[in-house]
N, CA, C and O of each residue as an XYZ file, in Angstrom:
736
protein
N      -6.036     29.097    -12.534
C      -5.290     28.472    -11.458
C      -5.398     26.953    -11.578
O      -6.506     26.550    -11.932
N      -4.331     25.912    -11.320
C      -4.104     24.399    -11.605
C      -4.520     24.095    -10.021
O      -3.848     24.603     -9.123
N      -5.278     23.526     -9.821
C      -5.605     22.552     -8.587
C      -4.644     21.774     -8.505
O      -4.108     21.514     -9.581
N      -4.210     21.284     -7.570
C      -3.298     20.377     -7.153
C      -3.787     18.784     -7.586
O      -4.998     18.590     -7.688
N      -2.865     17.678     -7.833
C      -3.306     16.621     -8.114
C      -3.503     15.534     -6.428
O      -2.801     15.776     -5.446
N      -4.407     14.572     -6.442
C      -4.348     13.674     -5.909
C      -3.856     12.749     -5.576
O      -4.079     11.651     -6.086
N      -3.026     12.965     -4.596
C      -2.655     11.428     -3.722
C      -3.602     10.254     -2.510
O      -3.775     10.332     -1.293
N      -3.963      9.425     -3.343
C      -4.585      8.401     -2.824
C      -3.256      7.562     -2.150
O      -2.290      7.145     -2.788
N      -3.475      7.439     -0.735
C      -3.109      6.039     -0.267
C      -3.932      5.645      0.238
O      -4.794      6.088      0.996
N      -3.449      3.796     -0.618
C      -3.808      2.952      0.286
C      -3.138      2.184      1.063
O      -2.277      1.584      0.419
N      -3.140      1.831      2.574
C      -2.812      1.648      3.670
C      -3.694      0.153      4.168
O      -4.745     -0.221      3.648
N      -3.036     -0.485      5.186
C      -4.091     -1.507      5.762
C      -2.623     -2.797      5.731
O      -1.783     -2.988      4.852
N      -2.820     -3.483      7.082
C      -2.010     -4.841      7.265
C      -1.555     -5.219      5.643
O      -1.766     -4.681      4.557
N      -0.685     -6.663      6.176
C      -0.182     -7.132      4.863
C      -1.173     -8.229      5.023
O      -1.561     -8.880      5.993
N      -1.588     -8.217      3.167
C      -2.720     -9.276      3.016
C      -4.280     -8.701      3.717
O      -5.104     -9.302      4.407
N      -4.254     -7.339      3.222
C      -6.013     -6.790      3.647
C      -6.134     -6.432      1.894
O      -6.961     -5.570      1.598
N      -5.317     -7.089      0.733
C      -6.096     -6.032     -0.243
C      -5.817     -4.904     -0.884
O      -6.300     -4.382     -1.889
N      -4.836     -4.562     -0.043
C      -4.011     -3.084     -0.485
C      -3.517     -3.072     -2.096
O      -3.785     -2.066     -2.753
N      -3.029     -3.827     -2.528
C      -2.752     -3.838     -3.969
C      -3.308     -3.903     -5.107
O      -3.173     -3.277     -6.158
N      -4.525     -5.488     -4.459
C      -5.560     -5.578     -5.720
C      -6.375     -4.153     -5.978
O      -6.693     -3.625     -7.043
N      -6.597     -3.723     -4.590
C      -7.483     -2.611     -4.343
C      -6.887     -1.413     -5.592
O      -7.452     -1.204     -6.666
N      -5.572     -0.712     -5.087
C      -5.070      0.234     -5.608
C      -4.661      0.192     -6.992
O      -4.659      1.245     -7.630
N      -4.262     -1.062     -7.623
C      -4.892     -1.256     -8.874
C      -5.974     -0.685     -9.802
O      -5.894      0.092    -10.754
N      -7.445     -1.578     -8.987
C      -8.590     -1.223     -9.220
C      -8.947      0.459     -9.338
O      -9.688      0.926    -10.203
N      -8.316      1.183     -8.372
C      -8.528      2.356     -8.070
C      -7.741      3.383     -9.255
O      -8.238      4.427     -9.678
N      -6.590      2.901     -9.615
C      -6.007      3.499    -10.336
C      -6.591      3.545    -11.723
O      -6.806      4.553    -12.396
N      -6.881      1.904    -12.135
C      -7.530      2.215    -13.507
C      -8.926      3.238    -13.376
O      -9.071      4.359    -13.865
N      -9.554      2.722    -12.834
C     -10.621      3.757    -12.769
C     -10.653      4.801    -12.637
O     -11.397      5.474    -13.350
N      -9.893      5.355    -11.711
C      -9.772      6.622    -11.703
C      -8.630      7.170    -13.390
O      -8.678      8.237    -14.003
N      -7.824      6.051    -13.635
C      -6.707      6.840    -14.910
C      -5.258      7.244    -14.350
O      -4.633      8.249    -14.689
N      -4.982      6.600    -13.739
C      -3.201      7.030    -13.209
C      -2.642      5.974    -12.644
O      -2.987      4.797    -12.538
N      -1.973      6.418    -12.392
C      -0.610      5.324    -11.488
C      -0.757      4.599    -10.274
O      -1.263      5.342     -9.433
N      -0.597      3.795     -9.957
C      -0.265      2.843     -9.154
C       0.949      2.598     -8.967
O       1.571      2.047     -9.875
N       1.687      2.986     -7.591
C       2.808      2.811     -7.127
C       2.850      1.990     -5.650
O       2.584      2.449     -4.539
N       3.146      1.035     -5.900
C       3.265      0.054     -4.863
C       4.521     -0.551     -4.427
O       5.241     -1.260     -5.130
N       4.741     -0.194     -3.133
C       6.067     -0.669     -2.554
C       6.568     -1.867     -2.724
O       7.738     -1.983     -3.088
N       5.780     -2.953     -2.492
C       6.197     -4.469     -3.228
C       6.316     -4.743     -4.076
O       6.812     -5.837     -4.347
N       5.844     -3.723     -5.120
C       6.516     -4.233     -6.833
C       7.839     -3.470     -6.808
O       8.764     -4.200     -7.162
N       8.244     -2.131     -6.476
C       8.998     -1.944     -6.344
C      10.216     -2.750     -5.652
O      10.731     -3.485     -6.495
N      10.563     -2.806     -4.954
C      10.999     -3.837     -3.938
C      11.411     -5.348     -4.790
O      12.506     -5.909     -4.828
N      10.137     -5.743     -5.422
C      10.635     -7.112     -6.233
C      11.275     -6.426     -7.527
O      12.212     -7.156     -7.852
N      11.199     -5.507     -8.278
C      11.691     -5.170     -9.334
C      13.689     -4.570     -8.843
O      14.567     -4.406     -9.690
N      13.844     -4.407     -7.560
C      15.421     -4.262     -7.210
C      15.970     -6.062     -6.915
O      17.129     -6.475     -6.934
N      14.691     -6.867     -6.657
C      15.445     -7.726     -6.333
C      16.202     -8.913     -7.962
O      16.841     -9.961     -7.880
N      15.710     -8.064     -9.359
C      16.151     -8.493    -10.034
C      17.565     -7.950    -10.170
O      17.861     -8.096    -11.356
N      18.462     -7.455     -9.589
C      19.818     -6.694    -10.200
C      20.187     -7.189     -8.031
O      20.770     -6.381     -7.308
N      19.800     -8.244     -7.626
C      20.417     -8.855     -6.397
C      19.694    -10.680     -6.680
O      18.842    -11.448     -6.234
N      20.579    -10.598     -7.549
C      19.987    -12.367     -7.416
C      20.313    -12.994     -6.268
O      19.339    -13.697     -5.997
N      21.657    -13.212     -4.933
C      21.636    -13.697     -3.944
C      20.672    -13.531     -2.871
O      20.656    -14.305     -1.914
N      19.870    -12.561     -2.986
C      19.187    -11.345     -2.080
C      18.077    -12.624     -1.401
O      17.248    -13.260     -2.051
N      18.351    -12.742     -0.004
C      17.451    -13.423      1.144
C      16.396    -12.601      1.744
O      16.780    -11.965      2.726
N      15.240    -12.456      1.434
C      14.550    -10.940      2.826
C      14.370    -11.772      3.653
O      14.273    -12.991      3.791
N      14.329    -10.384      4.466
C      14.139    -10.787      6.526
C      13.692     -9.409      6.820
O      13.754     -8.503      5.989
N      13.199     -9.260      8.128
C      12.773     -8.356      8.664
C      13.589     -7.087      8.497
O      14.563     -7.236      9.236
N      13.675     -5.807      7.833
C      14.351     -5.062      7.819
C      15.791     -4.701      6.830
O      16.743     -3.931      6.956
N      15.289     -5.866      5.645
C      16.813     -6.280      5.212
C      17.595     -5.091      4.403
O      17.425     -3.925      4.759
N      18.045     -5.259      3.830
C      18.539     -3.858      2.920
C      17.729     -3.309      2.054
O      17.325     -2.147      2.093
N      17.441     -4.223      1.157
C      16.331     -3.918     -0.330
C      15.171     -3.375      0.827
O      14.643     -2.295      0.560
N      14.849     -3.903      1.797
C      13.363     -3.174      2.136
C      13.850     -1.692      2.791
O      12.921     -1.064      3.298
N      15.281     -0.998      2.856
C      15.749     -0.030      3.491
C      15.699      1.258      2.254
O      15.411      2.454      2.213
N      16.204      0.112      1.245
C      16.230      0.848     -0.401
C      15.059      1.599     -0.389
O      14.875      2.815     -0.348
N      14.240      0.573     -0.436
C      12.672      0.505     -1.104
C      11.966      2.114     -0.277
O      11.568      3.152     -0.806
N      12.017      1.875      0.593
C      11.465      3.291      1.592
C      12.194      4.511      0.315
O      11.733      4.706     -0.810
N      13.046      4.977      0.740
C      13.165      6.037     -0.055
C      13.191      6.520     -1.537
O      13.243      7.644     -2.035
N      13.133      5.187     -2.095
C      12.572      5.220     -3.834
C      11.206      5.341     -3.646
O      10.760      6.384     -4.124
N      10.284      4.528     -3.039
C       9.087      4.729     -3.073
C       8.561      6.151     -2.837
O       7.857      6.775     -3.631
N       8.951      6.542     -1.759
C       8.708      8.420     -1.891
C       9.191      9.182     -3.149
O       8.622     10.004     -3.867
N      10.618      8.552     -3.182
C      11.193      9.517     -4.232
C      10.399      9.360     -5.549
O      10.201     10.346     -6.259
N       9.953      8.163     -5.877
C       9.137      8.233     -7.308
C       7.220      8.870     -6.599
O       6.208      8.818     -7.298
N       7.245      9.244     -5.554
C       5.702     10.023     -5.164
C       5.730     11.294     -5.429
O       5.000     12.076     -6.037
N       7.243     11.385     -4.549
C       7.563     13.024     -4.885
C       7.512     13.505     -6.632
O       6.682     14.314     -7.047
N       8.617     12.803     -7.572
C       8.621     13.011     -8.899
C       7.347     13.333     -9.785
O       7.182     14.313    -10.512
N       6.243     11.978     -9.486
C       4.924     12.299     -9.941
C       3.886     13.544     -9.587
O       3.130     14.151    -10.346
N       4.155     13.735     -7.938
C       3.036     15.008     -7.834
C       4.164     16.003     -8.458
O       3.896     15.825     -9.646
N       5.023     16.741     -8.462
C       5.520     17.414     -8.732
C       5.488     17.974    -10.179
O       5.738     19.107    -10.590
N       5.102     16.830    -10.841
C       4.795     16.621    -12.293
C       3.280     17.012    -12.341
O       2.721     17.504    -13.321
N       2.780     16.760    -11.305
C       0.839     16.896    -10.866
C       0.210     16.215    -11.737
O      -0.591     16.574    -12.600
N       0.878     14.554    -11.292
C       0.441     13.458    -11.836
C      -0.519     12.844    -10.624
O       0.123     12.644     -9.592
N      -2.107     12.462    -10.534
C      -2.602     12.129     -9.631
C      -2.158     10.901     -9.665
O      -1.789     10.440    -10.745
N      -2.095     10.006     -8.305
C      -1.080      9.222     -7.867
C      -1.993      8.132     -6.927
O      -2.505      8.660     -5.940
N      -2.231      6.840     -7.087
C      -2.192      5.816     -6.399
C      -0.976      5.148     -5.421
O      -0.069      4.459     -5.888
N      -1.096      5.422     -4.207
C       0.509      4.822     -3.385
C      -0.218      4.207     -2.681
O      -1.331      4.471     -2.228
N       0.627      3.098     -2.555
C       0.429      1.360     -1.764
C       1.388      1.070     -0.939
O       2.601      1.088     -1.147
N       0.752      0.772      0.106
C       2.188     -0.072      1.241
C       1.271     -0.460      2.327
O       0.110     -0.128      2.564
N       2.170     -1.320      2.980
C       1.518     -2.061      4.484
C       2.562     -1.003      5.578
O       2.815     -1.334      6.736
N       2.945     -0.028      5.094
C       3.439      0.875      5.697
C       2.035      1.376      7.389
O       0.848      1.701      7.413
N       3.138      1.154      8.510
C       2.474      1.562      9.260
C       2.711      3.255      9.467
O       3.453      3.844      8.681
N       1.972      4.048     10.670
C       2.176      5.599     10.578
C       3.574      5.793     10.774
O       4.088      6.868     10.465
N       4.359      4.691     11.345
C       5.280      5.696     11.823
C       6.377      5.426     10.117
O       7.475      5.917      9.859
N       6.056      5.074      9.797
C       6.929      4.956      7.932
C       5.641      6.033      7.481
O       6.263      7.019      7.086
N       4.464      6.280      7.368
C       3.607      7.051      6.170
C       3.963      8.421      6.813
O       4.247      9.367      6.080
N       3.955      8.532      7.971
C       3.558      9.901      8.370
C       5.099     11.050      7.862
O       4.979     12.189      7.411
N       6.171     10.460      8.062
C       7.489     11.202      7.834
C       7.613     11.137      5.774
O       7.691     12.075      4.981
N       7.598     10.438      5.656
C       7.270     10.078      4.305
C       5.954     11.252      3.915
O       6.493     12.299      3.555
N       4.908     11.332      3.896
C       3.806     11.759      3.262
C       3.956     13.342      3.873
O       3.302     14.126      3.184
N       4.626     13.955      4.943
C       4.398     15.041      5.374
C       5.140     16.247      4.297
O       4.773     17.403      4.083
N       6.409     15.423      3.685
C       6.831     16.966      2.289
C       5.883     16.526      1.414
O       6.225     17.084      0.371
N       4.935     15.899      1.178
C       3.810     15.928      0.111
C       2.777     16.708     -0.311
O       2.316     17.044     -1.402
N       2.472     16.962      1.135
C       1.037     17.651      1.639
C       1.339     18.529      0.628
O       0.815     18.289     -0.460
N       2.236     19.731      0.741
C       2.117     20.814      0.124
C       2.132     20.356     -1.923
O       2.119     21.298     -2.716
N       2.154     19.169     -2.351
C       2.051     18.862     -3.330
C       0.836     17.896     -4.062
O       0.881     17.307     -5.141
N      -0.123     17.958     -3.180
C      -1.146     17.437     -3.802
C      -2.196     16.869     -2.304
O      -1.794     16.777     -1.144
N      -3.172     16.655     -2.668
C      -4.379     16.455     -2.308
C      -4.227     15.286     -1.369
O      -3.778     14.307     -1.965
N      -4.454     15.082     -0.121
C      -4.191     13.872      0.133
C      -5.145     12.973      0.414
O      -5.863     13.569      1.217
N      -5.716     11.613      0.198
C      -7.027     10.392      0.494
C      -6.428      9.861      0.987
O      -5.245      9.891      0.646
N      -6.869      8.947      2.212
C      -6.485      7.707      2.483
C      -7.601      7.038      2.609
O      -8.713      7.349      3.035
N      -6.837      5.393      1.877
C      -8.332      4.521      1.783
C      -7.364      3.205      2.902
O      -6.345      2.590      2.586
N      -8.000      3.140      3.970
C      -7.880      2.171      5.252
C      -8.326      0.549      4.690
O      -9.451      0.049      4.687
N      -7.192      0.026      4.286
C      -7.849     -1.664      3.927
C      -8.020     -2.280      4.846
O      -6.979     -2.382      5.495
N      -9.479     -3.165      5.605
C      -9.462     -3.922      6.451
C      -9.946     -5.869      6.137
O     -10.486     -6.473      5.210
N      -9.744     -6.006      6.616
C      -9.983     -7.375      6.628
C      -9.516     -8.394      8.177
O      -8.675     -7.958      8.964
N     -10.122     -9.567      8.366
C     -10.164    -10.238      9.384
C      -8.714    -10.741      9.047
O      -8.247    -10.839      7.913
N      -7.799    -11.178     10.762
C      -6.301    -11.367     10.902
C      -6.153    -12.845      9.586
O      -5.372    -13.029      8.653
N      -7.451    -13.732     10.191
C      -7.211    -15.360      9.402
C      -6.994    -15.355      8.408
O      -6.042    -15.988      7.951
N      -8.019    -14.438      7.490
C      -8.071    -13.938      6.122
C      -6.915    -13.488      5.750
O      -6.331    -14.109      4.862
N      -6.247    -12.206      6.377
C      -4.934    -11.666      5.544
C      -3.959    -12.804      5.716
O      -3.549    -13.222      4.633
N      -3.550    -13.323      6.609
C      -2.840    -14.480      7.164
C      -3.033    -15.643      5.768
O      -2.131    -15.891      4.968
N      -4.378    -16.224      5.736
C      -4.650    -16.998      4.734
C      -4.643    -16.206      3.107
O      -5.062    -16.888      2.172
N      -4.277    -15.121      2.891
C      -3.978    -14.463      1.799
C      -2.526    -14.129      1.246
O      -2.223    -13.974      0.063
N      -1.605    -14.042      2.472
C      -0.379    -14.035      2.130
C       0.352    -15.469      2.120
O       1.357    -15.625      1.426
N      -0.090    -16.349      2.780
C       0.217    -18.077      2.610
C      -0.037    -18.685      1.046
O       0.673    -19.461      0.406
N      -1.541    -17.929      0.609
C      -1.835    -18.091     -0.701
C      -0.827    -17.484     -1.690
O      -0.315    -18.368     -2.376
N      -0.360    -16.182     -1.991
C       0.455    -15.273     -2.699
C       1.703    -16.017     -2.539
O       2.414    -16.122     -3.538
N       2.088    -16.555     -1.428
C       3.443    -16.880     -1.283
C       3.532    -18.463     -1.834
O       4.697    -18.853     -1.911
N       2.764    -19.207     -2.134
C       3.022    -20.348     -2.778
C       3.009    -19.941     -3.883
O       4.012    -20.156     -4.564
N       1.510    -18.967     -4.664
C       1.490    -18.950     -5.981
C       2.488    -17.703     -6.632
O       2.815    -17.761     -7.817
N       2.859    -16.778     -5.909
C       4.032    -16.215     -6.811
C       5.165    -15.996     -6.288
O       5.453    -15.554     -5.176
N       6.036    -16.449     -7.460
C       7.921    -16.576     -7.530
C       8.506    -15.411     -7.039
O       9.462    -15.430     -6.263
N       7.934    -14.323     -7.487
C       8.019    -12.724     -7.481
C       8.214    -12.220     -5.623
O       8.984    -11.367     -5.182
N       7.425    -12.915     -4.997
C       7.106    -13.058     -3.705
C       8.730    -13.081     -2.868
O       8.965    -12.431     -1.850
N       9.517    -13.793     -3.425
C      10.927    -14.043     -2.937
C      11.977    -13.225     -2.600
O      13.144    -13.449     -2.276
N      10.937    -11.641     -2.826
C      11.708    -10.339     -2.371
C      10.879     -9.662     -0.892
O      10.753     -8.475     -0.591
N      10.381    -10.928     -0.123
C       9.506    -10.055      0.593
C       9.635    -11.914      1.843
O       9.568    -13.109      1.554
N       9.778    -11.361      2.798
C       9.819    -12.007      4.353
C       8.247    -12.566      4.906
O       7.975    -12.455      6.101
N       7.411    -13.073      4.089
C       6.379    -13.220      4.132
C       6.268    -14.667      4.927
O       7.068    -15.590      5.078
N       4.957    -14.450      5.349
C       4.598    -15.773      6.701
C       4.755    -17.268      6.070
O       4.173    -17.450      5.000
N       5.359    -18.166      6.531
C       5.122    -19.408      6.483
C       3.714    -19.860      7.571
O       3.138    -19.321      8.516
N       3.560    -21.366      6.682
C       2.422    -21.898      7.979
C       2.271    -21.442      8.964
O       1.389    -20.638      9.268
N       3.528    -22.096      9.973
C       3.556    -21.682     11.481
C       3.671    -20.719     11.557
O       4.098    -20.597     12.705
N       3.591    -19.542     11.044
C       3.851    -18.386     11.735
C       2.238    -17.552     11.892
O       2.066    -16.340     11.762
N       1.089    -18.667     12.226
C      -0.216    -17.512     11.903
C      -0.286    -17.110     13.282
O      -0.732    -15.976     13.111
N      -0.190    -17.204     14.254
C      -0.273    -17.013     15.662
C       0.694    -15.730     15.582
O       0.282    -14.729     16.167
N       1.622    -15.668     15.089
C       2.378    -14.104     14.903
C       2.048    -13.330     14.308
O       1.970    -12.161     14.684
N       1.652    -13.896     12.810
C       0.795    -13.155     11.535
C      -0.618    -12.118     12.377
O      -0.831    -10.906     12.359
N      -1.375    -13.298     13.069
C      -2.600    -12.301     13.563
C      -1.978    -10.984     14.810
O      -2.573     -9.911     14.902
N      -1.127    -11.205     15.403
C      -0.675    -10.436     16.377
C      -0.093     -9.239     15.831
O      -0.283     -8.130     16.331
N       0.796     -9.501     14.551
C       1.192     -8.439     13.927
C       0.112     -7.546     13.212
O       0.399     -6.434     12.768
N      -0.981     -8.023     13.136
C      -2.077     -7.593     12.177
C      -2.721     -7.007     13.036
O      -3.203     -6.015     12.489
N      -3.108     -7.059     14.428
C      -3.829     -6.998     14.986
C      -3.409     -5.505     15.886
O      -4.135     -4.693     16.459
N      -2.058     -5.565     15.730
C      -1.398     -4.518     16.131
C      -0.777     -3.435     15.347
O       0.023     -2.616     15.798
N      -1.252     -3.504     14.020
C      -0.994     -2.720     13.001
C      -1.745     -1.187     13.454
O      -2.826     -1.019     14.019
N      -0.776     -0.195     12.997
C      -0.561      1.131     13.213
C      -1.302      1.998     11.963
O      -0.425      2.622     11.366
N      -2.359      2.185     11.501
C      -3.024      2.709     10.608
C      -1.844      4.228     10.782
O      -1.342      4.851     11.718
N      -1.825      4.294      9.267
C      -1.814      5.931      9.104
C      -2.508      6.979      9.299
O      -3.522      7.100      8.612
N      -2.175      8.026     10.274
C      -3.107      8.683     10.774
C      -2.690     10.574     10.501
O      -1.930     11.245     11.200
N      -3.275     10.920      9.594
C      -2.952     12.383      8.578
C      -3.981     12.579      9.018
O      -4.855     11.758      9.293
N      -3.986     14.239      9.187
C      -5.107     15.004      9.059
C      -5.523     15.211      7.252
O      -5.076     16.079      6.501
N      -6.275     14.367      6.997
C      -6.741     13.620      5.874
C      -8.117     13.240      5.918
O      -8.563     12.796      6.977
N      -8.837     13.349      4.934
C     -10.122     12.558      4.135
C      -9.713     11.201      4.571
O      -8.503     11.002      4.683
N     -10.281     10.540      4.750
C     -10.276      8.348      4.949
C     -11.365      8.080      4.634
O     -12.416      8.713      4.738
N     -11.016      6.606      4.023
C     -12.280      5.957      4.158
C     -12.074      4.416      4.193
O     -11.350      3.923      3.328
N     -12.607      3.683      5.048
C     -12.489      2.325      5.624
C     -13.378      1.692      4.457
O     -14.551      1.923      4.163
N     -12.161      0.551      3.709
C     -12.716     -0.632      2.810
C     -12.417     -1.770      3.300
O     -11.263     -2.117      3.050
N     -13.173     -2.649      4.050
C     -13.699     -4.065      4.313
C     -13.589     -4.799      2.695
O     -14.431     -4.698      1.802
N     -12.020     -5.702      2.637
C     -12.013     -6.304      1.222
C     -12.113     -7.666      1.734
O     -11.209     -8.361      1.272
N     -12.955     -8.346      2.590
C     -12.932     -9.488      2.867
C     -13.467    -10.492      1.743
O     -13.036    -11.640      1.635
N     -14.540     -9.888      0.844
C     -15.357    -10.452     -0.025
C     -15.800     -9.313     -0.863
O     -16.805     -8.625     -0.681
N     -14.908     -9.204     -1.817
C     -15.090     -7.805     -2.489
C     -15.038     -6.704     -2.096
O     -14.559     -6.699     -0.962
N     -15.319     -5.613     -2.491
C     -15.194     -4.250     -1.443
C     -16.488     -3.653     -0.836
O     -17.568     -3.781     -1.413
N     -16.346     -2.961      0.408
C     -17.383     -2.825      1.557
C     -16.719     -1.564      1.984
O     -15.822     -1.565      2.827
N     -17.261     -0.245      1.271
C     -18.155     -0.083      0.340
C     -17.475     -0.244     -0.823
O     -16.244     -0.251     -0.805
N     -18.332     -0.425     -2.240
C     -18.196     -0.591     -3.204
C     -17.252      0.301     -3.996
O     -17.169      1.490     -3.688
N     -16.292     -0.373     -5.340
C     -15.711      0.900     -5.941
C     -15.879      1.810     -6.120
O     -15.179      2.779     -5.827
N     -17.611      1.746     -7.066
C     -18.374      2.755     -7.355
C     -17.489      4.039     -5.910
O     -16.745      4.975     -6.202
N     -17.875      3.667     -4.585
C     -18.144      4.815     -3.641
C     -16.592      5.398     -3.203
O     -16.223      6.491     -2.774
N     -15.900      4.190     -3.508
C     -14.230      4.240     -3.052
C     -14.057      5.669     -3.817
O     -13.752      6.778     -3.379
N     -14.458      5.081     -5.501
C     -13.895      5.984     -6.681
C     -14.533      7.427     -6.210
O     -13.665      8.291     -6.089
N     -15.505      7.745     -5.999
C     -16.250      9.021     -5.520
C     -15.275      9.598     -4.683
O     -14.602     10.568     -5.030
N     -15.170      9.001     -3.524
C     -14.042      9.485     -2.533
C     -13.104      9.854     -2.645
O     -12.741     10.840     -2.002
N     -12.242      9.171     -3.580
C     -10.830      9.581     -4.217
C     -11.334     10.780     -5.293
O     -10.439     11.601     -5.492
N     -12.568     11.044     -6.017
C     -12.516     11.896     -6.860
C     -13.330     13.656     -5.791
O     -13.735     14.745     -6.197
N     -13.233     13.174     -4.708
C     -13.811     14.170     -4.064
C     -15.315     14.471     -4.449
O     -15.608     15.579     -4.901
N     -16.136     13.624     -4.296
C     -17.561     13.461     -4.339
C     -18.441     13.360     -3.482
O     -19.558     13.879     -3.476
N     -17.766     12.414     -2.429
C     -18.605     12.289     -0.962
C     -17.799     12.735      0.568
O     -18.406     12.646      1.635
């Protein structure tokens, strides 16, 4: 009998970590990393006029490719790294035809509002790539923390486990990787 493969998400505000994290997680563990913002910037090459804003088209796209390439991989029973600042009410409709296709983790990215705030101000000067995504200017940290602060964790009857990436990870890969491999 084939065990089902693993779907890890990771989840958590924009600018807690979610990417570097799921990266990390993927090599180590050996699979894929699928992340909604690369996706997302990789349509905005075939829309060179393309402005984002809250809700714009490409981020309307992006929702249902991003499942659709989750769905393709477990189906294949490819264990699977998925990334987004997706709150529940986007993970939960999304991730519920999954269940029956693989294993599900969620790893909860946290970090303090200033920090993610001061992490996406950083990303958005230093990459070009960034220009497919509605991301905070200066003035906007007084909104930035409110939106963060009011962020909607994904909530599956699911395995979790809360990573504090304020200064590396809290707990450590080492324990992340255990978790995702069904160890602890």
């Amino acid at each position: 009998m084939t065990s089902l493969p693993t779907l890890v998400v990771v989840s958590g505000p924009p600018g807690s970590g979610k990417t570097t994290l799921a990266h990390e997680i993927a090599k180590l563990v050996g699979c894929p990393a699928i992340c909604r913002d690369e996706i997302k910037e990789g349509m905005v090459h075939a829309a060179p006029e393309f402005l984002p804003s809250p809700g714009d088209a490409l981020t309307q796209r992006t929702l249902p490719t991003f499942f659709g390439v989750l769905d393709l991989l477990l189906r294949a029973r490819v264990t699977t790294v998925a990334e987004a600042a997706f709150q529940d009410r986007l993970w939960r409709p999304g991730l519920e035809p999954l269940r029956k296709l693989a294993q599900i983790r969620i790893v909860h990215c946290t970090v303090a509002p200033d920090v993610a705030t001061e992490r996406q101000l950083r990303r958005r000067a230093d990459n070009p790539l960034r220009r497919a995504h509605a991301d905070p200017r200066p003035n906007d940290a007084a909104a930035q923390a409110r939106g963060h602060s009011a962020f909607d964790r994904v909530s599956l009857d699911a395995p979790w486990i809360e990573v504090d990436t304020t200064d590396g990870y809290d707990p450590g890969l080492k324990d992340v990787v255990a978790f995702v491999n069904g160890l602890n």
